[in-house]
MMTF fields as JSON, N, C-alpha, C and O atoms, coordinates in Angstrom:
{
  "mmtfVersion": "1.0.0",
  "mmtfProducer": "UNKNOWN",
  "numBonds": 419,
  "numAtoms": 420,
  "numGroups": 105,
  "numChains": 1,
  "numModels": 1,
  "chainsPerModel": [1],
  "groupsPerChain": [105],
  "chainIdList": ["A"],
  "bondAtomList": [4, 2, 8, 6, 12, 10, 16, 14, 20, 18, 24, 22, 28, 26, 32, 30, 36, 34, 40, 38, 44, 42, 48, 46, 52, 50, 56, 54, 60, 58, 64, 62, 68, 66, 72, 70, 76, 74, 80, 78, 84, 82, 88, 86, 92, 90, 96, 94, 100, 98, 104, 102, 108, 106, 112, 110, 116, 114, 120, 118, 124, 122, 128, 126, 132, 130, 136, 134, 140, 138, 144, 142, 148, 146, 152, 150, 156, 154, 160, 158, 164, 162, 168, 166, 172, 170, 176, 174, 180, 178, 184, 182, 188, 186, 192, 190, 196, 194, 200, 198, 204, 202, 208, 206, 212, 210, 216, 214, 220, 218, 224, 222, 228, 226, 232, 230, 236, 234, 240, 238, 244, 242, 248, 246, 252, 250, 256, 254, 260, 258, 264, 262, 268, 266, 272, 270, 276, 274, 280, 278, 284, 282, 288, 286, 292, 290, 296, 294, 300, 298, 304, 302, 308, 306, 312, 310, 316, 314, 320, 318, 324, 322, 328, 326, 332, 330, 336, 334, 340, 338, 344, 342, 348, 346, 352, 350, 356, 354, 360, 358, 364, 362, 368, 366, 372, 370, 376, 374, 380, 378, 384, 382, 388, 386, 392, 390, 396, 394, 400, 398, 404, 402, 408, 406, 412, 410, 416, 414],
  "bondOrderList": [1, 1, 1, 1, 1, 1, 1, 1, 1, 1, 1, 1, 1, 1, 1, 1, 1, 1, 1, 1, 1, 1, 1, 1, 1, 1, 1, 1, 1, 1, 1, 1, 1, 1, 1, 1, 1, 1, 1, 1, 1, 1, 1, 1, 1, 1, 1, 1, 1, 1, 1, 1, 1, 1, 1, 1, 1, 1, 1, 1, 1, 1, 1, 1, 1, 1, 1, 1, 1, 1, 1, 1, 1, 1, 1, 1, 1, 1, 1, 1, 1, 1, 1, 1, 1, 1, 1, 1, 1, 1, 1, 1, 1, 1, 1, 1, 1, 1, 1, 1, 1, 1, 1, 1],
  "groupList": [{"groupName": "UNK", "atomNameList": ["N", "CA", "C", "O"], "elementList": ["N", "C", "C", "O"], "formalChargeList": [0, 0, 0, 0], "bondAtomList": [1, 0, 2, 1, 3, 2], "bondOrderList": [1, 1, 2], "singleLetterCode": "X", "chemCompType": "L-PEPTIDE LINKING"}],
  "groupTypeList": [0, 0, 0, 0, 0, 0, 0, 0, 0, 0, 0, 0, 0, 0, 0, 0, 0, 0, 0, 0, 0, 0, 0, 0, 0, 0, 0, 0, 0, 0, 0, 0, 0, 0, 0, 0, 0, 0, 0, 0, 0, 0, 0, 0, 0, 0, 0, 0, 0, 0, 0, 0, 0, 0, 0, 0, 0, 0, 0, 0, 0, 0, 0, 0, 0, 0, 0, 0, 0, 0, 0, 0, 0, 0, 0, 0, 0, 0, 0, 0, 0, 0, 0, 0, 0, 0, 0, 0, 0, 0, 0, 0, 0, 0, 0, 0, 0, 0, 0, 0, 0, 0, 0, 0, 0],
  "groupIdList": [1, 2, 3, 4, 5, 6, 7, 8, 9, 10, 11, 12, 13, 14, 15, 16, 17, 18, 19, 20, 21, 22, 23, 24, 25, 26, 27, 28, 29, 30, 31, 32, 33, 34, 35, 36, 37, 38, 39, 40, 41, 42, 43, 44, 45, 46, 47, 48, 49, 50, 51, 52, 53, 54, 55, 56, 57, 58, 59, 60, 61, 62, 63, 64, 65, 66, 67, 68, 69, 70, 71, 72, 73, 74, 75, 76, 77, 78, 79, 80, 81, 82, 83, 84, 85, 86, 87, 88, 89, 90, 91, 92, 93, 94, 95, 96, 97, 98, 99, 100, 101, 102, 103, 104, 105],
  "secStructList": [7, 2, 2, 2, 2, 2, 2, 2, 2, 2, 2, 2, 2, 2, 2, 2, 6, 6, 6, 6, 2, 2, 2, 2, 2, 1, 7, 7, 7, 7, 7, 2, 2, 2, 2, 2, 2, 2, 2, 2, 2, 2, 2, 2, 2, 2, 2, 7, 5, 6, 6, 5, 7, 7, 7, 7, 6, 2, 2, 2, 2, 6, 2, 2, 2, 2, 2, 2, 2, 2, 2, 2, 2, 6, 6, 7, 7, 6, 6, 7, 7, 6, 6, 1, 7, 7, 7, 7, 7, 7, 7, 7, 7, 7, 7, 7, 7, 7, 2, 2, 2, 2, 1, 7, 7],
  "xCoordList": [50.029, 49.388, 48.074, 47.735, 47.386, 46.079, 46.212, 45.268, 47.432, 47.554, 48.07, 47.784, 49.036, 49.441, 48.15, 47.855, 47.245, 45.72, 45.079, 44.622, 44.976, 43.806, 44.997, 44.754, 46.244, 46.801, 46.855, 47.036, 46.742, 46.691, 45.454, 45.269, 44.372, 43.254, 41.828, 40.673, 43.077, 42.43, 42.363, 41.155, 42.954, 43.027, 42.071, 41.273, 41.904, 41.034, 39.79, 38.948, 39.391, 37.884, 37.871, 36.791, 38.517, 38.213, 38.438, 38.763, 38.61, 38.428, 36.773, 35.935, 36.69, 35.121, 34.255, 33.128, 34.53, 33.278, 33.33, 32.494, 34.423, 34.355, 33.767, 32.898, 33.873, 32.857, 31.585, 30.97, 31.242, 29.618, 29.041, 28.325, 29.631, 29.283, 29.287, 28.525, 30.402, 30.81, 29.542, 29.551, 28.126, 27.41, 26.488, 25.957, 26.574, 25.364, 26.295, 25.564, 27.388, 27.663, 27.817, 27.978, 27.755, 27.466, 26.214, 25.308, 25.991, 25.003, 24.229, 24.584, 23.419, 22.419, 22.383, 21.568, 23.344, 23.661, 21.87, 21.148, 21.816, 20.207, 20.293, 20.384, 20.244, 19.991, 18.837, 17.63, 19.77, 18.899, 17.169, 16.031, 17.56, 16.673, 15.308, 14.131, 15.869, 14.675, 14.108, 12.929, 14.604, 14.661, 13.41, 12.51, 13.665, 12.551, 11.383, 10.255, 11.619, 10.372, 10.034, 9.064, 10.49, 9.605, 8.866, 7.941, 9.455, 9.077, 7.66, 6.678, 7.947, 6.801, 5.269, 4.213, 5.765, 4.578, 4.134, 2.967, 4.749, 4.521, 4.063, 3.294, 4.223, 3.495, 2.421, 1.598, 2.059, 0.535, -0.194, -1.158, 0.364, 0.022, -1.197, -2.31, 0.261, -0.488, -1.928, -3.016, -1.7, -2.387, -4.217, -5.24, -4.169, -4.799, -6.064, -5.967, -7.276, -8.127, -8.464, -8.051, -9.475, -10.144, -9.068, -9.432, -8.083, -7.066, -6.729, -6.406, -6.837, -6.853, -6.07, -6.032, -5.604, -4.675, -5.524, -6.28, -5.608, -6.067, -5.743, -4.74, -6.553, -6.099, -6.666, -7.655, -5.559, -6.019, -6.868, -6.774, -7.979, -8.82, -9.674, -10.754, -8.294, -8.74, -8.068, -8.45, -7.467, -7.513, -8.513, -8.682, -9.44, -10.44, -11.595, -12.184, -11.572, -12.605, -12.464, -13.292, -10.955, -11.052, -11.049, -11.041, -11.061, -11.254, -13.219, -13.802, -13.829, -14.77, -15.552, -16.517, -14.623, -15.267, -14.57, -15.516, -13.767, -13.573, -14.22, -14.426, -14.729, -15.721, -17.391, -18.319, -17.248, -18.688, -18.8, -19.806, -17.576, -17.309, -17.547, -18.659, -16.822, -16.559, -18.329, -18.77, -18.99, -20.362, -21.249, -21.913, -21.101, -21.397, -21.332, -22.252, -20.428, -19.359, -20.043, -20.653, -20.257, -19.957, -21.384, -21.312, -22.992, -23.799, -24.24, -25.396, -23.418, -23.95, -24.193, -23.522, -25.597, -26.812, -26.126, -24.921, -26.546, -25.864, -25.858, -26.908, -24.847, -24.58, -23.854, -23.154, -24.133, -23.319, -22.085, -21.624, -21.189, -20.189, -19.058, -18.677, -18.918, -18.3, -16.634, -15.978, -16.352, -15.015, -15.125, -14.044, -16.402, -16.713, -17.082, -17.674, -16.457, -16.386, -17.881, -18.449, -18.614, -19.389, -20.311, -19.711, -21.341, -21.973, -22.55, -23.155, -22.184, -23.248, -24.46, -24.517, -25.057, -26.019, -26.86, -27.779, -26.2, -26.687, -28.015, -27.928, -28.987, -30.202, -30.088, -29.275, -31.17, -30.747, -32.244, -33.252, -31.74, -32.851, -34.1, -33.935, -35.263, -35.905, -36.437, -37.074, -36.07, -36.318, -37.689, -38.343, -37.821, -39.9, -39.228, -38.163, -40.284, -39.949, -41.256, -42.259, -41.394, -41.946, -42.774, -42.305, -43.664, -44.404, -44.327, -43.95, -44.507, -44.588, -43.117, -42.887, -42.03, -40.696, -40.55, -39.723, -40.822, -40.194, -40.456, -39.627, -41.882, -42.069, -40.423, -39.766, -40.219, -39.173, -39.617, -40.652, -38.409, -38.63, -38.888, -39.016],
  "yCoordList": [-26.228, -26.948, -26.267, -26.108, -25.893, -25.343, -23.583, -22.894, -23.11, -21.746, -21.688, -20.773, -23.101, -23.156, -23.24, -22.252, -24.158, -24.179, -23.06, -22.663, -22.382, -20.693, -20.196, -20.124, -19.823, -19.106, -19.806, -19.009, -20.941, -21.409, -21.152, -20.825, -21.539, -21.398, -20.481, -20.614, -18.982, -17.879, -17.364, -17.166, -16.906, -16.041, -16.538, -15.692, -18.082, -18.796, -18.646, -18.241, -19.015, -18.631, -16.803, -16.481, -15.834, -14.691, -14.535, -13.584, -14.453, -14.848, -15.131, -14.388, -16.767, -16.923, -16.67, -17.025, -15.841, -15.141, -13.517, -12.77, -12.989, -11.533, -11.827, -10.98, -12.728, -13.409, -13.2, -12.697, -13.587, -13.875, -12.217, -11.341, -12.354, -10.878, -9.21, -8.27, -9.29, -7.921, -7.512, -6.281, -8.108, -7.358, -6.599, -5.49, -8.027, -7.448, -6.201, -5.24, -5.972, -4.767, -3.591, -2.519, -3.842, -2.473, -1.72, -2.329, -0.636, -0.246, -0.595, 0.02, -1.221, -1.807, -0.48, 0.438, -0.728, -0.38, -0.509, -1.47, 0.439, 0.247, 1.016, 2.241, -0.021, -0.35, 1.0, 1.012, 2.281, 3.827, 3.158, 3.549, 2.253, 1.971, 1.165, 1.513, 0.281, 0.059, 1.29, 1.154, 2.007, 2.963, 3.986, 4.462, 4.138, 4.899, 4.027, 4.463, 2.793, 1.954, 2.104, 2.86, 1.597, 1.578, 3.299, 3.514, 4.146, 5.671, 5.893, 6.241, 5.459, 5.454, 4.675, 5.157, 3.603, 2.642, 3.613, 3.51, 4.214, 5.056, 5.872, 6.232, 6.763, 8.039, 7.432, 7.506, 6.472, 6.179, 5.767, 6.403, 4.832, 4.189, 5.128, 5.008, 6.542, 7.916, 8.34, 8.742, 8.205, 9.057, 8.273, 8.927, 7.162, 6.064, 6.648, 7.67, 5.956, 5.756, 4.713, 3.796, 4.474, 2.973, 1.876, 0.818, 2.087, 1.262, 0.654, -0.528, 1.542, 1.065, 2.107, 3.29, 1.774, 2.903, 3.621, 2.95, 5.273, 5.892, 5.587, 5.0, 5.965, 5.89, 7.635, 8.295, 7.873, 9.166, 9.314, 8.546, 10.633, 10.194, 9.701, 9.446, 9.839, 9.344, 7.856, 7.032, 7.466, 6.127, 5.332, 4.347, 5.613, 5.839, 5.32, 4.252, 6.675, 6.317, 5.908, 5.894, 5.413, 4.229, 2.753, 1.82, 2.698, 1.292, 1.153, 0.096, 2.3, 2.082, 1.682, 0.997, 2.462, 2.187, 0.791, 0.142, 0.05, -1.247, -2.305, -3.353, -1.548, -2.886, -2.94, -3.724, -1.548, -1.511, -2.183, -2.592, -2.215, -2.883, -4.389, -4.838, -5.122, -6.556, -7.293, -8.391, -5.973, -5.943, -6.287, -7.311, -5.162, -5.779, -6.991, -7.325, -7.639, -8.556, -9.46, -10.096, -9.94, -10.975, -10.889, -11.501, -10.305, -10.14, -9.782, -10.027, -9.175, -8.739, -7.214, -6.389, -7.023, -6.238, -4.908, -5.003, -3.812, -2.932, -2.328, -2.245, -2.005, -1.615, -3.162, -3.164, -3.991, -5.613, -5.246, -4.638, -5.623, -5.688, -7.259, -8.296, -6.565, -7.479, -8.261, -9.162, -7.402, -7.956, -8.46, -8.931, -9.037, -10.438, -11.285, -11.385, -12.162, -13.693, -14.269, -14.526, -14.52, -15.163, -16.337, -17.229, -16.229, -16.857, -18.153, -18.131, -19.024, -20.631, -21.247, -20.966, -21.761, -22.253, -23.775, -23.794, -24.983, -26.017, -26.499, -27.138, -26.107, -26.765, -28.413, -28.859, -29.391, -30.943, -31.041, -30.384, -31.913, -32.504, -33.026, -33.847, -32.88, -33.713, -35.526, -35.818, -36.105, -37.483, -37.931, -37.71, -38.434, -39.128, -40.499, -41.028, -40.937, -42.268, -43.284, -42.571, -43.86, -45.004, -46.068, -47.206, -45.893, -46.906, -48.098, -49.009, -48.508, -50.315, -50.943, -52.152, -49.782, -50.568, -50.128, -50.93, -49.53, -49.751, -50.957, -51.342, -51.78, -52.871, -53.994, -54.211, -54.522, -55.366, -57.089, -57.748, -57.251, -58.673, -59.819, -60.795],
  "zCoordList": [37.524, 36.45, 36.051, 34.878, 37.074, 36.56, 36.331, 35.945, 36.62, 36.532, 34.875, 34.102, 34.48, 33.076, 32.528, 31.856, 32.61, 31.455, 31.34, 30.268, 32.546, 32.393, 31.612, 30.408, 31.965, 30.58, 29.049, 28.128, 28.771, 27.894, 27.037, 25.865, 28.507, 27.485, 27.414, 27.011, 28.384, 28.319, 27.324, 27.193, 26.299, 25.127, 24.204, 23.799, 23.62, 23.125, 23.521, 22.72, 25.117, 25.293, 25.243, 24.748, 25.51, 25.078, 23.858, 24.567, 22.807, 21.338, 20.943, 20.432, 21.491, 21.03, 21.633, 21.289, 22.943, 23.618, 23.289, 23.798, 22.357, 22.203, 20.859, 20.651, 19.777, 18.914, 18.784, 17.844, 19.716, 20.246, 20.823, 20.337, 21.819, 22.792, 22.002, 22.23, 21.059, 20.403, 19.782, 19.753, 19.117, 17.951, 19.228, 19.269, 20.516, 21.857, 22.375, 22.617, 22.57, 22.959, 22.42, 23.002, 21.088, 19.948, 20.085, 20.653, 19.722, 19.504, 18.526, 17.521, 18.334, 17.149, 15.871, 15.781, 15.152, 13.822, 12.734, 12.468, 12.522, 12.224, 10.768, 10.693, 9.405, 8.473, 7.932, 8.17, 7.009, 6.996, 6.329, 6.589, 5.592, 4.466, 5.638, 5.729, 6.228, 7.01, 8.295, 8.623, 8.729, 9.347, 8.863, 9.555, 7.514, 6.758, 6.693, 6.92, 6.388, 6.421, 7.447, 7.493, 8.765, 10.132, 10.463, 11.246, 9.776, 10.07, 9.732, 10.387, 8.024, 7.131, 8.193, 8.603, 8.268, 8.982, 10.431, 10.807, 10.939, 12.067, 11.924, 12.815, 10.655, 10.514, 10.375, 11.287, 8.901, 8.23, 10.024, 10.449, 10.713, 12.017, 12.793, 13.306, 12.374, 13.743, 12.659, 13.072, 11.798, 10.682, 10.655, 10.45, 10.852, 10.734, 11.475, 12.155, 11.32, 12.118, 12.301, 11.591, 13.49, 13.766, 13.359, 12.845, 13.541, 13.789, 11.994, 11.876, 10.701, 9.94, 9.023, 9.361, 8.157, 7.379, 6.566, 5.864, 6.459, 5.32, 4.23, 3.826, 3.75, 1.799, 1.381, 1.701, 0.591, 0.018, -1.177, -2.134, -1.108, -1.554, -3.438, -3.97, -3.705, -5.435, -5.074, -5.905, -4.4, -4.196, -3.929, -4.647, -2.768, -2.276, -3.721, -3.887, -4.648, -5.488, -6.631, -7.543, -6.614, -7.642, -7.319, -8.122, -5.677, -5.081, -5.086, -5.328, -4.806, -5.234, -6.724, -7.062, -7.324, -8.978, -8.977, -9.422, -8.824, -8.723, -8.494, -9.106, -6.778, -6.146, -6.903, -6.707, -7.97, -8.531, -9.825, -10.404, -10.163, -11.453, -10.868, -11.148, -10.216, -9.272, -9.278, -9.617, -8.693, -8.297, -9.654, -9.816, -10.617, -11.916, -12.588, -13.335, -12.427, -13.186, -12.735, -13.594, -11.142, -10.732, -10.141, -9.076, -10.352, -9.679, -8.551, -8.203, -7.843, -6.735, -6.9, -7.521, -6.009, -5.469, -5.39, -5.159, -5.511, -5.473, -3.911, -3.275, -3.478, -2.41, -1.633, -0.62, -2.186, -1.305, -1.311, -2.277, -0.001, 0.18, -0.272, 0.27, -1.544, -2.618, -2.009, -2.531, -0.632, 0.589, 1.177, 1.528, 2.044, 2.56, 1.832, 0.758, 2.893, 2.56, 2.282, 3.344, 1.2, 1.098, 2.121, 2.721, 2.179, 3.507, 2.511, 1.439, 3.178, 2.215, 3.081, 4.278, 2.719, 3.762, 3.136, 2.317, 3.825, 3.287, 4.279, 5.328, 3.766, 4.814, 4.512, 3.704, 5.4, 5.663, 4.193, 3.933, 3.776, 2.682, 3.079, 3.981, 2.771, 3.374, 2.748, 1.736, 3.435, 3.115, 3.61, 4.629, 2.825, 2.123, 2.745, 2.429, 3.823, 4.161, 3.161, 3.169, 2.812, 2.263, 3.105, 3.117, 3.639, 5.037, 4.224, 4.961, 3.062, 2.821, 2.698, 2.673, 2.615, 2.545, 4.162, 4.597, 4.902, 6.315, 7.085, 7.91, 6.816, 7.434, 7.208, 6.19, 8.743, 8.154, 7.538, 7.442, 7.278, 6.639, 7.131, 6.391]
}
């Protein structure tokens, strides 16, 4: 009886476990197009300094003529770094106490 069920319902569970298991036993089929992407990111990566991507250099100085234009536009100081985040600063108001209304009632 139990030698009839494993043949019965061997072929079925090998079916949906060769399902499952077959993409993990392939060799990871690797997509040319992302392949070049991950390459690309590796070269600029090696290429990089201070942990940051180069830019070549007329890129470079038209991101500057940008941030000088930005600088113009929008008032800021020349030489301010127009890529940080703006700093706010709410000091506390000062409140005028009134000595003839503090007496109580």
């Amino acid at each position: 009886m139990l030698s009839q069920r494993i043949v019965v319902s061997a072929p079925r569970l090998i079916r949906r476990n060769f399902g499952i298991a077959a993409p993990m036993m392939q060799a990871a089929a690797v997509d040319p197009i992302q392949q070049l992407f991950v390459d690309k990111i590796r070269e600029y990566k090696s290429q990089s300094s201070g942990g940051k991507l180069t830019l070549p250099p007329e890129i470079q100085a038209e991101k500057k003529r940008e941030l000088e234009k930005l600088a113009k536009q929008y008032g800021g100081d020349e030489g301010a770094d127009m890529t940080a985040f703006p700093k706010f600063s709410f000091p506390d108001p000062k409140i005028e106490v009134n000595p003839l209304e503090s007496t109580s009632k």
